[in-house]
C-alpha positions as CSV (number, residue, x, y, z in Angstrom):
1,X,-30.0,8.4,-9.6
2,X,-29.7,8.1,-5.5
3,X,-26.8,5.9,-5.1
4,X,-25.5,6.2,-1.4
5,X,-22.1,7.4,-0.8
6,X,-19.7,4.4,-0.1
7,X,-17.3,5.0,2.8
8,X,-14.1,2.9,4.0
9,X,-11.7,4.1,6.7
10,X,-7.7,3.2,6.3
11,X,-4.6,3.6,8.7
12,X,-2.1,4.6,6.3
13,X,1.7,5.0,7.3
14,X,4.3,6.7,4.7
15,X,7.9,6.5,5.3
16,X,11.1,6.7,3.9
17,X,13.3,3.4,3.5
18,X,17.2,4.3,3.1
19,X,19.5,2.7,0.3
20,X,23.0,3.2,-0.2
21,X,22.7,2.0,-3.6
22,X,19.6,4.6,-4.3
23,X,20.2,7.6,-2.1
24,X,18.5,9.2,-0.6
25,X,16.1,6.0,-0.6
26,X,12.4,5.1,-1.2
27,X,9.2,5.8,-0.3
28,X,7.2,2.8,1.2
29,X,3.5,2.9,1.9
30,X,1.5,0.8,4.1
31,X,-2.2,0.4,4.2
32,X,-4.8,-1.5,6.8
33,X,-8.5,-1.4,6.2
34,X,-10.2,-0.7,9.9
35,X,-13.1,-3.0,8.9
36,X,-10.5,-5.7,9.4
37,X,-8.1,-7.2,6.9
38,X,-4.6,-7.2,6.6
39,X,-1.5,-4.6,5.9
40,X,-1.2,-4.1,2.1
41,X,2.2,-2.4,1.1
42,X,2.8,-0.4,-1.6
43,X,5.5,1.7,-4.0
44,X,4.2,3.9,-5.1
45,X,1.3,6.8,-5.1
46,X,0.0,5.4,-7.9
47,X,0.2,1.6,-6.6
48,X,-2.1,3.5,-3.5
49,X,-4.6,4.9,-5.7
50,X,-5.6,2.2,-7.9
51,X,-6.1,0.0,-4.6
52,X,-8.1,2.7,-3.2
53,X,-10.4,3.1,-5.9
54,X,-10.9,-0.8,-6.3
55,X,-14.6,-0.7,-5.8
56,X,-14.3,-3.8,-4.2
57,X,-11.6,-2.4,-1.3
58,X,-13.6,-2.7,1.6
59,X,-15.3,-6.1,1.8
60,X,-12.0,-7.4,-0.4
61,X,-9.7,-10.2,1.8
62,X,-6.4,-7.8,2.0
63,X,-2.8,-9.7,2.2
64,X,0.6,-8.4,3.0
65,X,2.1,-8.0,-0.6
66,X,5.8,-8.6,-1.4
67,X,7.5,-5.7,-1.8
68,X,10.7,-6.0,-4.8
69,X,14.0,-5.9,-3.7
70,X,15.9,-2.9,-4.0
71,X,19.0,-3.0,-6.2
72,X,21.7,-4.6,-4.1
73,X,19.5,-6.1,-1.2
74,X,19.3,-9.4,-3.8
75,X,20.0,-12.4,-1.6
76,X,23.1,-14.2,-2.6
């Protein structure tokens, strides 16, 4: 078998959002495919991982997801 490796290059930022209602907060992640595309956010690691091993990640049409609402951040 001589399959050729596949490559895709990301920006990826971490950071920490703050909640009074779930100290100390929670992690946000926040991906852009260099090849173009847009920003894709994530929860979670495993949120991450499953994008990244998409086979179809870098040619895919990437759109800014809706993160949920923390606890308390409802709109009234």
């Amino acid at each position: 078998m001589s399959e050729r490796r596949k490559t895709a290059s990301f920006l990826l930022r971490v950071w920490q959002e703050p909640s009074e209602w779930q100290p100390p907060g929670e992690w946000r992640i926040s991906v852009r495919p260099l090849q173009g595309g847009g920003e894709t956010l994530f929860k979670s690691a495993a949120e991450l991982w499953n994008y990244l091993i998409n086979e179809d990640t870098p040619s895919q049409t990437v759109t800014l997801a809706r993160l949920p609402k923390l606890k308390g951040d409802e709109e009234k």
